[in-house]
C-alpha positions in Angstrom: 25.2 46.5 112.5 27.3 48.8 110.4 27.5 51.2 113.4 28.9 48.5 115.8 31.7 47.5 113.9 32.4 50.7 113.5 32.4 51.8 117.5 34.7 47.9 117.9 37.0 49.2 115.1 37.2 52.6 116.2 38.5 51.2 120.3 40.7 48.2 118.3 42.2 51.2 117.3 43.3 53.2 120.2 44.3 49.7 121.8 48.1 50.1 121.4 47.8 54.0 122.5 46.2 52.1 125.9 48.8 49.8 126.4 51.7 51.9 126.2 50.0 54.5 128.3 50.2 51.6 131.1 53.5 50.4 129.9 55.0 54.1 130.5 52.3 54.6 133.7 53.7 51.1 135.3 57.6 52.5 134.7 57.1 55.9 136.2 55.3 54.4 139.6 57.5 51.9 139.9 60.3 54.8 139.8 58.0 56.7 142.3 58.0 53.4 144.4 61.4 52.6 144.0 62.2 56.2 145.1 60.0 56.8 147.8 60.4 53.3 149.4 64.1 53.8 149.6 63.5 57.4 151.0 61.2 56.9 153.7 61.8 53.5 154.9 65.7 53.4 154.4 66.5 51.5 157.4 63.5 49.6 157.4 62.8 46.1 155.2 62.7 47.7 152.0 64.4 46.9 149.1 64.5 47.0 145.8 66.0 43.6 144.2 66.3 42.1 140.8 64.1 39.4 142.1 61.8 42.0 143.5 61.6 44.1 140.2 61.4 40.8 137.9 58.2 39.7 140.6 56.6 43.0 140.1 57.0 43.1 136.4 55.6 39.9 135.7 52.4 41.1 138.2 51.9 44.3 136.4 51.9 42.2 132.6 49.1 40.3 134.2 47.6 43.4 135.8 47.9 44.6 132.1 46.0 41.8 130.8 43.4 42.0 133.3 43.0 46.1 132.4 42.8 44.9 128.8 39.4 42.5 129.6 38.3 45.5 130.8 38.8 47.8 128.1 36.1 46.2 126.8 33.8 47.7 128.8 34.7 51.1 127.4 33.6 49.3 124.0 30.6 47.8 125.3 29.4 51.3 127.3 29.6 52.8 124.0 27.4 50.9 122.5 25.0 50.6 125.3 25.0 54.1 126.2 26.0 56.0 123.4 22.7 55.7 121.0 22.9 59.0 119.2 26.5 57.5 118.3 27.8 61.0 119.4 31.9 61.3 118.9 32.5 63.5 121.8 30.9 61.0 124.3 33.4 58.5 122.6 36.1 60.6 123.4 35.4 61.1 127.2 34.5 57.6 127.6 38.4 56.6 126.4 39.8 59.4 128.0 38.0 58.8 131.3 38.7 55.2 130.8 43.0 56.2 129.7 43.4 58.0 132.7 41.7 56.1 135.4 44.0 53.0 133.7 47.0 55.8 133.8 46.6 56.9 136.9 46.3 53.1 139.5 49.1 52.0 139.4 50.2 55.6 141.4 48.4 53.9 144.0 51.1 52.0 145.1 54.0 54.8 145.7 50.8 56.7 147.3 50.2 54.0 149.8 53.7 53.9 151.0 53.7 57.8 151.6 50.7 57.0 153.7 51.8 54.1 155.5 54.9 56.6 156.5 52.7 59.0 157.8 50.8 56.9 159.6 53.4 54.9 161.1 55.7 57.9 161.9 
């Protein structure tokens, strides 16, 4: 028992790193978004509107919310998986996790760049 409140303790504690890393992930592709939208598909029907950003903003806090539930499966694989209660696996099991989290919401600024080439 000892051992699993030390693996909970030990991901309680790299929570707030987490959430900041999607904080500054979800403000650098909505940037991307912003910037390539407006690029490619500047006479189209894009824009970028205060109602627009405040809609997307409030989505990506829930998104947020909903990547938090599942940082507890980072917790939870640990303890499943990790028997020998071996550090490094630790390790690459949050960084895998961080940077899968990171790296999603890219996605949607990725998307768009393929939508243009497809379309033109």
């Amino acid at each position: 028992m000892e051992n699993s409140k030390y693996v909970s303790d030990w991901w309680e504690g790299r929570r707030l790193k987490y959430n900041l890393g999607l904080i500054i992930a979800g403000v650098l592709a909505f940037i991307a978004y912003s910037s390539i939208g407006s690029s490619l598909f500047s006479g189209d029907d894009f824009e970028v509107t205060f109602f627009t950003t405040l809609f997307q903003g409030f989505g990506y806090i829930f998104m947020m919310g909903a990547a938090n539930v599942f940082y507890y499966l980072g917790e939870f694989a640990d303890k499943k998986y990790n028997a020998k209660n071996d550090e490094l696996f630790r390790k690459r099991l949050y960084n895998f996790g961080f940077w899968f989290s990171f790296g999603l919401p890219f996605l949607i600024p990725i998307l768009l760049i393929v939508t243009y080439c497809m379309r033109y």
